[in-house]
mmCIF file of the N, C-alpha and C atoms, coordinates in Angstrom:
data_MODEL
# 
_entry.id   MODEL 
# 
loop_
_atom_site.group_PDB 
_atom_site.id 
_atom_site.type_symbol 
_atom_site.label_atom_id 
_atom_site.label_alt_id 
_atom_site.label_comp_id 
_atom_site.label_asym_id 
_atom_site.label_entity_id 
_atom_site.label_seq_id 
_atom_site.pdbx_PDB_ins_code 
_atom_site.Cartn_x 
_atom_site.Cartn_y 
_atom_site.Cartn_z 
_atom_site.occupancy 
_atom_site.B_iso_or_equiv 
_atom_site.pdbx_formal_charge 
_atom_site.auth_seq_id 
_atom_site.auth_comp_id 
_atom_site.auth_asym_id 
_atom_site.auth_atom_id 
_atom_site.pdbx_PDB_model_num 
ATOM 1   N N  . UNK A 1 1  ? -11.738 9.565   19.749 1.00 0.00 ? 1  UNK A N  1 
ATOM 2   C CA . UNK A 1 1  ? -11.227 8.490   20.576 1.00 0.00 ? 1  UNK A CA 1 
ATOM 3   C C  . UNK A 1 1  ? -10.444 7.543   19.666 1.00 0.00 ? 1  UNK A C  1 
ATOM 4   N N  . UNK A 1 2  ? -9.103  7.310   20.024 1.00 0.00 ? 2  UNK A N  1 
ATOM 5   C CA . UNK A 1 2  ? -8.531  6.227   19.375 1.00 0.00 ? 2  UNK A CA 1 
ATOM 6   C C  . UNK A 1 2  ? -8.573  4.610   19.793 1.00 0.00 ? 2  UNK A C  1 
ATOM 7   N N  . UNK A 1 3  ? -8.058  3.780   18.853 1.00 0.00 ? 3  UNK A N  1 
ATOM 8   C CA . UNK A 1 3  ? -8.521  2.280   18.663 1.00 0.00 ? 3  UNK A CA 1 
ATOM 9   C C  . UNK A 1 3  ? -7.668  1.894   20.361 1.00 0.00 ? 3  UNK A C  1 
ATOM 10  N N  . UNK A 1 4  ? -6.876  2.751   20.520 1.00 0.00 ? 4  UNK A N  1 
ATOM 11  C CA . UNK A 1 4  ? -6.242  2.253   22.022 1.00 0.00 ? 4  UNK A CA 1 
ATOM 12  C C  . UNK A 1 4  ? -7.245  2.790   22.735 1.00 0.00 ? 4  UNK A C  1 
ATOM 13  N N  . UNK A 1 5  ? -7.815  3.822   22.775 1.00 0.00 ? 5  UNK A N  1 
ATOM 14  C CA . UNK A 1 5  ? -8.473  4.402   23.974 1.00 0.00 ? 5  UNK A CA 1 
ATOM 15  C C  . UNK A 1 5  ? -10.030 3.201   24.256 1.00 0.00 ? 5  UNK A C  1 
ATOM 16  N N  . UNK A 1 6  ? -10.563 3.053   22.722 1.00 0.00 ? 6  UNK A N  1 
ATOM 17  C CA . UNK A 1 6  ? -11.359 1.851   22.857 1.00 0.00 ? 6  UNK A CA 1 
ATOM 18  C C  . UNK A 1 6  ? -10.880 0.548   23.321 1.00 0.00 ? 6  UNK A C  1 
ATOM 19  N N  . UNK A 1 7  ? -9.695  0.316   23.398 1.00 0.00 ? 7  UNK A N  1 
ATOM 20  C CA . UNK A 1 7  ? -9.084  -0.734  24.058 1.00 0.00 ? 7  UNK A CA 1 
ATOM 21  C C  . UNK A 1 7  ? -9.095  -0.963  25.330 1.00 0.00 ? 7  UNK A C  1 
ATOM 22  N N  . UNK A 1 8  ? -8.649  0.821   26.018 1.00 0.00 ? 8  UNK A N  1 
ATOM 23  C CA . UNK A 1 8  ? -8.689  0.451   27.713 1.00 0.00 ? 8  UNK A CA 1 
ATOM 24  C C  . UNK A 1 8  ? -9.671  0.515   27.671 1.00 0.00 ? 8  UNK A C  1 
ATOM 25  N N  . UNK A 1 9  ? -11.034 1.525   27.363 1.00 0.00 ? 9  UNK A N  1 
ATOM 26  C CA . UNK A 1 9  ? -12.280 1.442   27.776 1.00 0.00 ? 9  UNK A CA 1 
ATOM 27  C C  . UNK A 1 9  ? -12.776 -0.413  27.955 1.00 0.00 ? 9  UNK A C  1 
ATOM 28  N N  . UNK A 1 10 ? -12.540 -1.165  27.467 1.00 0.00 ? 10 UNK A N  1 
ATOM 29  C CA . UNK A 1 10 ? -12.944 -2.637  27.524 1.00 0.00 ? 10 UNK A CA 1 
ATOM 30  C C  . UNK A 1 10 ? -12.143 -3.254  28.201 1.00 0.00 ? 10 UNK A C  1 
ATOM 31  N N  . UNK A 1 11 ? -10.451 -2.842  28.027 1.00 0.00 ? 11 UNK A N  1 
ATOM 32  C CA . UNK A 1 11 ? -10.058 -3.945  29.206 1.00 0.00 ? 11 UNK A CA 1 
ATOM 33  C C  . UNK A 1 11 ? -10.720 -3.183  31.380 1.00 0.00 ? 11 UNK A C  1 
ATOM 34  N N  . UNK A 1 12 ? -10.786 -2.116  30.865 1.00 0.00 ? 12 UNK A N  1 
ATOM 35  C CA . UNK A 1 12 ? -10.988 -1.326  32.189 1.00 0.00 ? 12 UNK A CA 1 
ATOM 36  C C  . UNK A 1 12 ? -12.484 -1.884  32.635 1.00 0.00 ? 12 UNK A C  1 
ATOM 37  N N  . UNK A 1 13 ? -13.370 -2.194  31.875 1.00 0.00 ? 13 UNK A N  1 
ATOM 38  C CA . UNK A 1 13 ? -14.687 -2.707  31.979 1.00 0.00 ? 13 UNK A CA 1 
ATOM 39  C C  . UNK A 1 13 ? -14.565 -4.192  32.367 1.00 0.00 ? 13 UNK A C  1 
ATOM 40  N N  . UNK A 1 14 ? -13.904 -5.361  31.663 1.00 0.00 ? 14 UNK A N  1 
ATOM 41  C CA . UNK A 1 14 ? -13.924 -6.248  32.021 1.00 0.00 ? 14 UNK A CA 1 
ATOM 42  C C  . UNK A 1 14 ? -12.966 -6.499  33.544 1.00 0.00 ? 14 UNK A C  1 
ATOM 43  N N  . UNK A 1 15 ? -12.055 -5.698  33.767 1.00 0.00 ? 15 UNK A N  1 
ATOM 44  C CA . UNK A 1 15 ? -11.138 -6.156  34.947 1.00 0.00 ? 15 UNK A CA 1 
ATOM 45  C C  . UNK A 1 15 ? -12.757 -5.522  36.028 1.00 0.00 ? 15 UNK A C  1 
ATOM 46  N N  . UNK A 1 16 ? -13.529 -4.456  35.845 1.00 0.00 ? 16 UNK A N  1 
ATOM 47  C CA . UNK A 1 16 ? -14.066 -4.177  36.972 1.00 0.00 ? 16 UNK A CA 1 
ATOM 48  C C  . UNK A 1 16 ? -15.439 -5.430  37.132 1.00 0.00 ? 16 UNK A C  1 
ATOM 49  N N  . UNK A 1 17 ? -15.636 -6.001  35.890 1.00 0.00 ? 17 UNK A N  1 
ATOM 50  C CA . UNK A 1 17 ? -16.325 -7.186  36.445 1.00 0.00 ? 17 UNK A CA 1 
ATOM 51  C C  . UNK A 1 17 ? -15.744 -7.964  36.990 1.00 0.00 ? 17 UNK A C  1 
ATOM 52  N N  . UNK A 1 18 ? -14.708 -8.377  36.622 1.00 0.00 ? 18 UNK A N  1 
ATOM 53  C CA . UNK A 1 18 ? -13.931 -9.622  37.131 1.00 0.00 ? 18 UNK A CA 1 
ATOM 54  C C  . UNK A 1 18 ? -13.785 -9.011  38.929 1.00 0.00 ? 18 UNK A C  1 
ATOM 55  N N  . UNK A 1 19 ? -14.166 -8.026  39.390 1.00 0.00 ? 19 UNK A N  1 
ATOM 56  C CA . UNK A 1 19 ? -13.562 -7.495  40.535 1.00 0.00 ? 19 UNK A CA 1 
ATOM 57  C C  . UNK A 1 19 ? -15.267 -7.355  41.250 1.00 0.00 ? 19 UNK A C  1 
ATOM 58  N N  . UNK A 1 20 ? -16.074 -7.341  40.640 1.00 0.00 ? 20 UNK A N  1 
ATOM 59  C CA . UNK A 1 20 ? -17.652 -7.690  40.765 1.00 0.00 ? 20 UNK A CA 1 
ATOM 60  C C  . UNK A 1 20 ? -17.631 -9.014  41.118 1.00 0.00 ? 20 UNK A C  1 
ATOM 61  N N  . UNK A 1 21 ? -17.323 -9.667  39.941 1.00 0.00 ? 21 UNK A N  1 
ATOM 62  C CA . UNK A 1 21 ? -17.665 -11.563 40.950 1.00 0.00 ? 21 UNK A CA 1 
ATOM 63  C C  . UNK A 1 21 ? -17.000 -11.603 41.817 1.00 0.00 ? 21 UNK A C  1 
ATOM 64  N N  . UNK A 1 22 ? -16.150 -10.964 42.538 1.00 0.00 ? 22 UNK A N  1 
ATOM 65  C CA . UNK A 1 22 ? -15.542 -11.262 44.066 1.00 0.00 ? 22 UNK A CA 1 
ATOM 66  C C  . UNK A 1 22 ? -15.184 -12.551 44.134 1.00 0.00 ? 22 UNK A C  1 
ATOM 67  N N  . UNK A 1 23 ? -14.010 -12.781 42.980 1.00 0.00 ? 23 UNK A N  1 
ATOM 68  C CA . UNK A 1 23 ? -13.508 -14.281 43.129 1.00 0.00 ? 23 UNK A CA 1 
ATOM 69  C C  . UNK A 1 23 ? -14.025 -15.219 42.130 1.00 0.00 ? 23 UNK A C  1 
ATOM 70  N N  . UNK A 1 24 ? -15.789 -15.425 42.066 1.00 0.00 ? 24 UNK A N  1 
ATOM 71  C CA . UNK A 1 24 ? -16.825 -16.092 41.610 1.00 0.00 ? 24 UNK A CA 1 
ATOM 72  C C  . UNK A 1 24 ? -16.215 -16.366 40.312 1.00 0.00 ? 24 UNK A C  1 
ATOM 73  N N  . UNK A 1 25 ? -16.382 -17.742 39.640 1.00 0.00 ? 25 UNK A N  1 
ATOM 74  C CA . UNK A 1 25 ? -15.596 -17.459 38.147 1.00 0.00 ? 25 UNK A CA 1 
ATOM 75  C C  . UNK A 1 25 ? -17.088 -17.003 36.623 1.00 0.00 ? 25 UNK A C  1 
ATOM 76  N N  . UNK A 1 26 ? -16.413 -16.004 35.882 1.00 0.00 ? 26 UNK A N  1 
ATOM 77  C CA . UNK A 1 26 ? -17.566 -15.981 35.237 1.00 0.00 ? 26 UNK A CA 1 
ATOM 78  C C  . UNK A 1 26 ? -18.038 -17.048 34.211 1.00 0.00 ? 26 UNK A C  1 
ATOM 79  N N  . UNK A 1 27 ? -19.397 -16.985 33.907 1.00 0.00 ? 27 UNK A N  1 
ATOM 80  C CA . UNK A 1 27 ? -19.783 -17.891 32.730 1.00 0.00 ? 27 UNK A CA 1 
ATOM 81  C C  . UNK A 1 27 ? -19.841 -16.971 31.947 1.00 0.00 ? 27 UNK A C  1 
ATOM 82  N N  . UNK A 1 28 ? -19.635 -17.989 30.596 1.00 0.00 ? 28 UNK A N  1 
ATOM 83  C CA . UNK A 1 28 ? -20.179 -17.263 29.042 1.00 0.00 ? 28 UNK A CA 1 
ATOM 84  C C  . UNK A 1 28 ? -19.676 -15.849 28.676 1.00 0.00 ? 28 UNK A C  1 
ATOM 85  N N  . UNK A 1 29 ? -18.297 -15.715 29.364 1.00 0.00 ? 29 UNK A N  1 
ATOM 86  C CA . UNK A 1 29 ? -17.832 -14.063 29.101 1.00 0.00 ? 29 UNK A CA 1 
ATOM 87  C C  . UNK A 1 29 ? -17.776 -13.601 27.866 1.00 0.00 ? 29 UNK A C  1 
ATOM 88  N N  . UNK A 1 30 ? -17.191 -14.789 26.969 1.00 0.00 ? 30 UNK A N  1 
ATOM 89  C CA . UNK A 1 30 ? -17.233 -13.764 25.455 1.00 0.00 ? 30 UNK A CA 1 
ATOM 90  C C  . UNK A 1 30 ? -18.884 -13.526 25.352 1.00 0.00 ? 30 UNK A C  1 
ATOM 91  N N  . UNK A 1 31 ? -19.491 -14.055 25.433 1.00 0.00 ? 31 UNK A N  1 
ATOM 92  C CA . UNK A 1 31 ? -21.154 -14.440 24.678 1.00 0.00 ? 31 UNK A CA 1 
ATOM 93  C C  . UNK A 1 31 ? -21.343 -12.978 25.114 1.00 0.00 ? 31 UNK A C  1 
ATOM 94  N N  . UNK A 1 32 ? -21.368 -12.956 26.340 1.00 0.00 ? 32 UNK A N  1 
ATOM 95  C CA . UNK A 1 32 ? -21.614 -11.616 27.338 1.00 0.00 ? 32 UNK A CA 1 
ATOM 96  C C  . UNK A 1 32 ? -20.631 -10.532 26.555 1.00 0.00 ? 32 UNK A C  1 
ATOM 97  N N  . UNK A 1 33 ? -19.710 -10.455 26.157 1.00 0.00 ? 33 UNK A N  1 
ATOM 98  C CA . UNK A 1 33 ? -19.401 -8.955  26.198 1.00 0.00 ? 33 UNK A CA 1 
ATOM 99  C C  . UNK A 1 33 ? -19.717 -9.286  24.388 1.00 0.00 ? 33 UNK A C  1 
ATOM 100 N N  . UNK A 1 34 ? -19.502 -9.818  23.979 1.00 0.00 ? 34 UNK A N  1 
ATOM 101 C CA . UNK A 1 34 ? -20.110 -9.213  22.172 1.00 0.00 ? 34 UNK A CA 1 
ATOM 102 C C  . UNK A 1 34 ? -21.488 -9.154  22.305 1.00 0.00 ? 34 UNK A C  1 
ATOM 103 N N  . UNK A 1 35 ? -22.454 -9.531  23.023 1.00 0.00 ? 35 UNK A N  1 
ATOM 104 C CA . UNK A 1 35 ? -23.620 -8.925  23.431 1.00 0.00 ? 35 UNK A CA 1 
ATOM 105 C C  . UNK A 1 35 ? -23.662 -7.824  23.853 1.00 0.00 ? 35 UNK A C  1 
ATOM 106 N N  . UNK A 1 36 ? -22.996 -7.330  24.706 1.00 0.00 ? 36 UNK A N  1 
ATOM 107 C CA . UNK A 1 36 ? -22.660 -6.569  25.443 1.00 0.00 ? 36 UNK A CA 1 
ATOM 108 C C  . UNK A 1 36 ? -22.254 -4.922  24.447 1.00 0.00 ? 36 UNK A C  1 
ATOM 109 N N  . UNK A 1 37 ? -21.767 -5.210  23.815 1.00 0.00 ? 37 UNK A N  1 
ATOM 110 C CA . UNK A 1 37 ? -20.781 -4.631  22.899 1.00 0.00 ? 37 UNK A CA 1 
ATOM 111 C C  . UNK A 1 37 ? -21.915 -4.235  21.203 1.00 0.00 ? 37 UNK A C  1 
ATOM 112 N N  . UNK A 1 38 ? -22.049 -5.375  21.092 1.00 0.00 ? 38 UNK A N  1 
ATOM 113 C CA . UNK A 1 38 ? -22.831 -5.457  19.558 1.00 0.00 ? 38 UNK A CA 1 
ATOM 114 C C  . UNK A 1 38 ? -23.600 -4.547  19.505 1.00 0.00 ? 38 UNK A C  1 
ATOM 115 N N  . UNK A 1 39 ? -24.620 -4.284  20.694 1.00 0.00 ? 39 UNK A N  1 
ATOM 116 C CA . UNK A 1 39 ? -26.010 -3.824  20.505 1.00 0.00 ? 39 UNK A CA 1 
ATOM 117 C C  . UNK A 1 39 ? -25.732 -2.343  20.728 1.00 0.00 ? 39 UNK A C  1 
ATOM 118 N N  . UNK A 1 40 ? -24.675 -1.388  21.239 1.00 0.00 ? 40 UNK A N  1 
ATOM 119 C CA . UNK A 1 40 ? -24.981 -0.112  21.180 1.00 0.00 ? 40 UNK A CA 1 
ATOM 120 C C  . UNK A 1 40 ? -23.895 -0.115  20.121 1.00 0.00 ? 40 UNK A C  1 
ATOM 121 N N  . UNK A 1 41 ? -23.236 -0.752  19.613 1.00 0.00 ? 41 UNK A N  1 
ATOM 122 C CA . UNK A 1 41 ? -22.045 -0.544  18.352 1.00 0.00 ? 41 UNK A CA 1 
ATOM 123 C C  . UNK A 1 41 ? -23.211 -0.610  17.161 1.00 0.00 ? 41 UNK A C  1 
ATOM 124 N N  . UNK A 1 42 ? -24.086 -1.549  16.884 1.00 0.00 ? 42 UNK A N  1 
ATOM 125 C CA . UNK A 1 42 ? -25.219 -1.215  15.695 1.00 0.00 ? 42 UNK A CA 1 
ATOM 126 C C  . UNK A 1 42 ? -25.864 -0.094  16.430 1.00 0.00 ? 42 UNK A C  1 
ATOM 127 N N  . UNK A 1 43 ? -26.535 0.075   17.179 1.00 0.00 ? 43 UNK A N  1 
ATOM 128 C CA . UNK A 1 43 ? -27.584 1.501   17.592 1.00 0.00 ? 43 UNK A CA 1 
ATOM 129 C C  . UNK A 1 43 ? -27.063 2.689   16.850 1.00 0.00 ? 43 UNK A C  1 
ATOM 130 N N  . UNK A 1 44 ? -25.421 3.063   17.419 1.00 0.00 ? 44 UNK A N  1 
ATOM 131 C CA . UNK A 1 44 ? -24.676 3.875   16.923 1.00 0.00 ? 44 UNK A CA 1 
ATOM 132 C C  . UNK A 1 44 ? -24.547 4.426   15.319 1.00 0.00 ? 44 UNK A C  1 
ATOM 133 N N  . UNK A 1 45 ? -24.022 3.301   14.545 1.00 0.00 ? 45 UNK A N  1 
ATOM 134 C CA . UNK A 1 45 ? -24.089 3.168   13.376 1.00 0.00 ? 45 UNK A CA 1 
ATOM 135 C C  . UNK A 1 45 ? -24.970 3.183   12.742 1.00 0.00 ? 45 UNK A C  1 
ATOM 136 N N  . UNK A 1 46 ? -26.470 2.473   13.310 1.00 0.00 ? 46 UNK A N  1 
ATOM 137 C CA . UNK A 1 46 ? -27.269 2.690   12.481 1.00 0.00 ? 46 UNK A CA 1 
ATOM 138 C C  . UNK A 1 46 ? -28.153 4.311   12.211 1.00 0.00 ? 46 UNK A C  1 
ATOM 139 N N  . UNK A 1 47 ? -27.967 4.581   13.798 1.00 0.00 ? 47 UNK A N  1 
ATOM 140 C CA . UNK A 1 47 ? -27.378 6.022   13.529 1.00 0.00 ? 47 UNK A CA 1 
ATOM 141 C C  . UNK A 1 47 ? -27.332 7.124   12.839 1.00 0.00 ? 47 UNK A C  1 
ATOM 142 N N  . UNK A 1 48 ? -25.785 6.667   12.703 1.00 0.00 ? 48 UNK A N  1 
ATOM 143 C CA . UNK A 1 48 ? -24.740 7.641   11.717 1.00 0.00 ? 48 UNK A CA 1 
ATOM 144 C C  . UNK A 1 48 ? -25.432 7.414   10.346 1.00 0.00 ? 48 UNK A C  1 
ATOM 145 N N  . UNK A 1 49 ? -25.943 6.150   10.050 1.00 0.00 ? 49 UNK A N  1 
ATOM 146 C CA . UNK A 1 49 ? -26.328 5.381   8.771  1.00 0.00 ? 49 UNK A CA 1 
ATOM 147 C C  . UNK A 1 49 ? -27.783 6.532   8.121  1.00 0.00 ? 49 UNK A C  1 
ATOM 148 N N  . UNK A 1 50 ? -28.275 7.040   9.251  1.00 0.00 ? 50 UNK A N  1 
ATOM 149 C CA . UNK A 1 50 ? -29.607 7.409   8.986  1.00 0.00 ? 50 UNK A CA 1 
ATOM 150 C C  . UNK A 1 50 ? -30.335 6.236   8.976  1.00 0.00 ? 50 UNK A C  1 
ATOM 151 N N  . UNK A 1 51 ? -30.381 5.078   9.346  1.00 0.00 ? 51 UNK A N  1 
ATOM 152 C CA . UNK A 1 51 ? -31.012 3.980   9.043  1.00 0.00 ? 51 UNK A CA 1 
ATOM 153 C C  . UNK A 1 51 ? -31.276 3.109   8.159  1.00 0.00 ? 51 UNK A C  1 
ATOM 154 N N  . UNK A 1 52 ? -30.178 3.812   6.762  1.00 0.00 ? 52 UNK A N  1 
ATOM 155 C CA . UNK A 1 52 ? -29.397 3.179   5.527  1.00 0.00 ? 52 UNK A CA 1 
ATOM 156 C C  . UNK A 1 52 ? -28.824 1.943   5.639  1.00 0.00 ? 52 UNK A C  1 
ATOM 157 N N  . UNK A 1 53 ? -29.647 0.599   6.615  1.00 0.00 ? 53 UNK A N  1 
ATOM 158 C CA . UNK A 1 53 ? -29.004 -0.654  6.463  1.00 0.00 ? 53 UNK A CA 1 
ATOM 159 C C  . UNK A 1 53 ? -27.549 -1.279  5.508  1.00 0.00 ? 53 UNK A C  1 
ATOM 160 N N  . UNK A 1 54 ? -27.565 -1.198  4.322  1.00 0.00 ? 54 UNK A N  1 
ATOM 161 C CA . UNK A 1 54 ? -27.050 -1.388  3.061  1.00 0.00 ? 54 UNK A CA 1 
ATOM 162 C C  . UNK A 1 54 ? -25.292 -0.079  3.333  1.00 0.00 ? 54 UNK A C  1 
ATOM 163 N N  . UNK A 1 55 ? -25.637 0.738   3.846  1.00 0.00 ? 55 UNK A N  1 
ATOM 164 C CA . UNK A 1 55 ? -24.615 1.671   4.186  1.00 0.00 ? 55 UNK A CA 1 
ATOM 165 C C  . UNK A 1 55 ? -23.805 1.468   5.313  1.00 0.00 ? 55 UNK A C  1 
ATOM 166 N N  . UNK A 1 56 ? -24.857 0.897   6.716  1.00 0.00 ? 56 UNK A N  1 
ATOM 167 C CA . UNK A 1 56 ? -24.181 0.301   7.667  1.00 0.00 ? 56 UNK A CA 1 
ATOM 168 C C  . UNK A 1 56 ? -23.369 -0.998  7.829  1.00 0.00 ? 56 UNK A C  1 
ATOM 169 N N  . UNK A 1 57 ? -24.288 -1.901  6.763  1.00 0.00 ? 57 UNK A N  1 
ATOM 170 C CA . UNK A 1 57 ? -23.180 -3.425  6.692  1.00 0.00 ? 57 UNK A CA 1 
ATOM 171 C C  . UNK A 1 57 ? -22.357 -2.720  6.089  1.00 0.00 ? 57 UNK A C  1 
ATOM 172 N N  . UNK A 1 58 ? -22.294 -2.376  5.307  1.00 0.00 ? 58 UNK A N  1 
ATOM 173 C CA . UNK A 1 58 ? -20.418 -1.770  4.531  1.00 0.00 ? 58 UNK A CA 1 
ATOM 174 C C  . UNK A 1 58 ? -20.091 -1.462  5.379  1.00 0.00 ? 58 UNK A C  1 
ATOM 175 N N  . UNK A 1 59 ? -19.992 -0.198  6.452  1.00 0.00 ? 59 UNK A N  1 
ATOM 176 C CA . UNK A 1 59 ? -19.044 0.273   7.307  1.00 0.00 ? 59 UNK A CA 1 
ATOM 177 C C  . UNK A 1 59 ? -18.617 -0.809  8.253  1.00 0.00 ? 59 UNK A C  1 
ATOM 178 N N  . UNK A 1 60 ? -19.577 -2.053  8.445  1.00 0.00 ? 60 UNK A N  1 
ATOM 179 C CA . UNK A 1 60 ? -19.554 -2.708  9.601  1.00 0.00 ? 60 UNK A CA 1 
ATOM 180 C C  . UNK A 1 60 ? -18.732 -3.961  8.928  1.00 0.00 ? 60 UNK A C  1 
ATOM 181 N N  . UNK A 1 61 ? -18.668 -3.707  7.813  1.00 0.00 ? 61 UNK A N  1 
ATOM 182 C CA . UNK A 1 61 ? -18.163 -5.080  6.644  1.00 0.00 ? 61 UNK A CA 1 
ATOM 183 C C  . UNK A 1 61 ? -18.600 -6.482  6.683  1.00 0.00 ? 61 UNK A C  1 
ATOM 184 N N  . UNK A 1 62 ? -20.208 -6.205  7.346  1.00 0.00 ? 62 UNK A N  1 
ATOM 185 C CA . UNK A 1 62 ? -20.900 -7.429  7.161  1.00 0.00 ? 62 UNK A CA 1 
ATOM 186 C C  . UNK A 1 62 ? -22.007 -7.149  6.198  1.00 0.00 ? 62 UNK A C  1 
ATOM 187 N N  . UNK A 1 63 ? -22.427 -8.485  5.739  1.00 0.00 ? 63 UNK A N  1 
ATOM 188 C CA . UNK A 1 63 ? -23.323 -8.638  4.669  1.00 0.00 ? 63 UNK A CA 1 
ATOM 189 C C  . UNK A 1 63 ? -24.450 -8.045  5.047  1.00 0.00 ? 63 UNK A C  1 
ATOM 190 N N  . UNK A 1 64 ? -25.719 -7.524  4.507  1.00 0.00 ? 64 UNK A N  1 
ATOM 191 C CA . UNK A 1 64 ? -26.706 -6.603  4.473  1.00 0.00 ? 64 UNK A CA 1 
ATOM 192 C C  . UNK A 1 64 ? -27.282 -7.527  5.596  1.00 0.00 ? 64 UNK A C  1 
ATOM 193 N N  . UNK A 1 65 ? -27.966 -8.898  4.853  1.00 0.00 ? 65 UNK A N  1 
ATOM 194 C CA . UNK A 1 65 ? -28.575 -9.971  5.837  1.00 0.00 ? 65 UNK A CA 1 
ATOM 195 C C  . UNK A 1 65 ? -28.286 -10.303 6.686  1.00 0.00 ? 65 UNK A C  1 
ATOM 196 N N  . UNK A 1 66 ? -26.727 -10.162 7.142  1.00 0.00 ? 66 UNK A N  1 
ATOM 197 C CA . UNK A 1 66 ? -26.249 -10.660 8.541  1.00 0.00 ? 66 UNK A CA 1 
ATOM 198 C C  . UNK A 1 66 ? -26.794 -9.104  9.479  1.00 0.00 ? 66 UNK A C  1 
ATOM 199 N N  . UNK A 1 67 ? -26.713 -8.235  9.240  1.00 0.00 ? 67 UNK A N  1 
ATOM 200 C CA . UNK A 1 67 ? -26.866 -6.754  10.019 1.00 0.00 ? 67 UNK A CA 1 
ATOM 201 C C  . UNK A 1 67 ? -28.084 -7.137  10.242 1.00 0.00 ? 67 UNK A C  1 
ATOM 202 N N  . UNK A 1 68 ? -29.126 -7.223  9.112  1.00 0.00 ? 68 UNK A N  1 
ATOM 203 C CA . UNK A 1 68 ? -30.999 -7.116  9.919  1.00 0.00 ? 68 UNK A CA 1 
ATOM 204 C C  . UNK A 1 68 ? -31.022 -8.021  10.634 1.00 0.00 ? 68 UNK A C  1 
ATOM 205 N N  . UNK A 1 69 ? -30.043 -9.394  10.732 1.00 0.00 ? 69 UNK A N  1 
ATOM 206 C CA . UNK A 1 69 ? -30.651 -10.872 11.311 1.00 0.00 ? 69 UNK A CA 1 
ATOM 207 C C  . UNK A 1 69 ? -30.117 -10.196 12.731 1.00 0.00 ? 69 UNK A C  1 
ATOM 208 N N  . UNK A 1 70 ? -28.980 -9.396  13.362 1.00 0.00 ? 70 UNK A N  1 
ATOM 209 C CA . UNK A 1 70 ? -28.542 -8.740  14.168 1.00 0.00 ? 70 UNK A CA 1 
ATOM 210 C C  . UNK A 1 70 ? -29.221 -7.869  14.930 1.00 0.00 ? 70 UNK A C  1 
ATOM 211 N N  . UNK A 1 71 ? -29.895 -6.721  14.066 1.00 0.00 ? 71 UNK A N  1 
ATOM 212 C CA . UNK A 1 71 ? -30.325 -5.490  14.554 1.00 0.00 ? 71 UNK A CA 1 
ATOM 213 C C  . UNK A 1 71 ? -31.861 -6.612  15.271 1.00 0.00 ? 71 UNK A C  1 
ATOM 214 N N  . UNK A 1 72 ? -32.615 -7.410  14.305 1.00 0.00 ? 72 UNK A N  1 
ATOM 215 C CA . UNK A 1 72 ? -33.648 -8.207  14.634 1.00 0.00 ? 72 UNK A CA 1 
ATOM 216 C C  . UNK A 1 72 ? -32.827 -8.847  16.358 1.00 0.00 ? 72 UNK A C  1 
ATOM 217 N N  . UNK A 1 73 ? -31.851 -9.637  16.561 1.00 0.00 ? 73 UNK A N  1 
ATOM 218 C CA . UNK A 1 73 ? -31.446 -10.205 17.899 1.00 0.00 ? 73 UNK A CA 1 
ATOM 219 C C  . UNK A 1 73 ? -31.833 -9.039  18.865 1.00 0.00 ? 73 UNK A C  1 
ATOM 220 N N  . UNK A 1 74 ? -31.138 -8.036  18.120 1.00 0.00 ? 74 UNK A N  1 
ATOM 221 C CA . UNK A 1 74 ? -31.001 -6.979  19.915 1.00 0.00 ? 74 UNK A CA 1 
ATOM 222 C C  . UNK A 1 74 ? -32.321 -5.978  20.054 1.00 0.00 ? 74 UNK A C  1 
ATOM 223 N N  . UNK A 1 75 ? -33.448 -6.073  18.659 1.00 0.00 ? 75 UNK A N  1 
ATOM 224 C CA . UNK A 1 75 ? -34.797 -5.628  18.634 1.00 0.00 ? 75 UNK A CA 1 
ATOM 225 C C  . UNK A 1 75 ? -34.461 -3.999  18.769 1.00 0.00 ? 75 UNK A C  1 
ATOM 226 N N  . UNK A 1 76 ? -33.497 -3.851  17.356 1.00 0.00 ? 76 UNK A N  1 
ATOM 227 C CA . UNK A 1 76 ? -33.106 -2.310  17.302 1.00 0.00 ? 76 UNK A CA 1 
ATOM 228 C C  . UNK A 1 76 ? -33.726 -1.999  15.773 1.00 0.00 ? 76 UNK A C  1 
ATOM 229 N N  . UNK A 1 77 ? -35.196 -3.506  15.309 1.00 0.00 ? 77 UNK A N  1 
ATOM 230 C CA . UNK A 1 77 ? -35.526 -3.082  14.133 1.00 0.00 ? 77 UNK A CA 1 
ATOM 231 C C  . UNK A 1 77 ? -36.961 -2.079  14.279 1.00 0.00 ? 77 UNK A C  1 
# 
């Protein structure tokens, strides 16, 4: 899958919420979709990682401590 195809996949997701609130305006949309987003993007990786924390912040190009304080939010430790 290319970085466009991940592109429509998200704009195609958010237009069908926006078509869910039936008008309604949403709250907190970014909060919601990098939530949304974050928690099967680490699942994935950690993954691929074998569960090599230290291997996954590199690919993810965040610091080791920011990934566990993460994987700890979405309780993927």
């Amino acid at each position: 899958m290319s970085k466009k195809q991940i592109e429509d996949v998200v704009r195609q997701s958010v237009e069908a919420y926006f078509k869910d609130l039936r008008g309604e305006p949403p709250e907190q949309l970014h909060d919601m979709m990098i939530q949304f987003v974050e928690k099967p993007l680490l699942d994935v990786v950690m993954k691929h990682a074998e569960g090599n924390q230290s291997k996954a912040a590199a690919w993810l190009g965040l610091n080791r401590n920011t990934l566990r304080k993460k994987l700890g939010d979405h309780h993927l430790l």
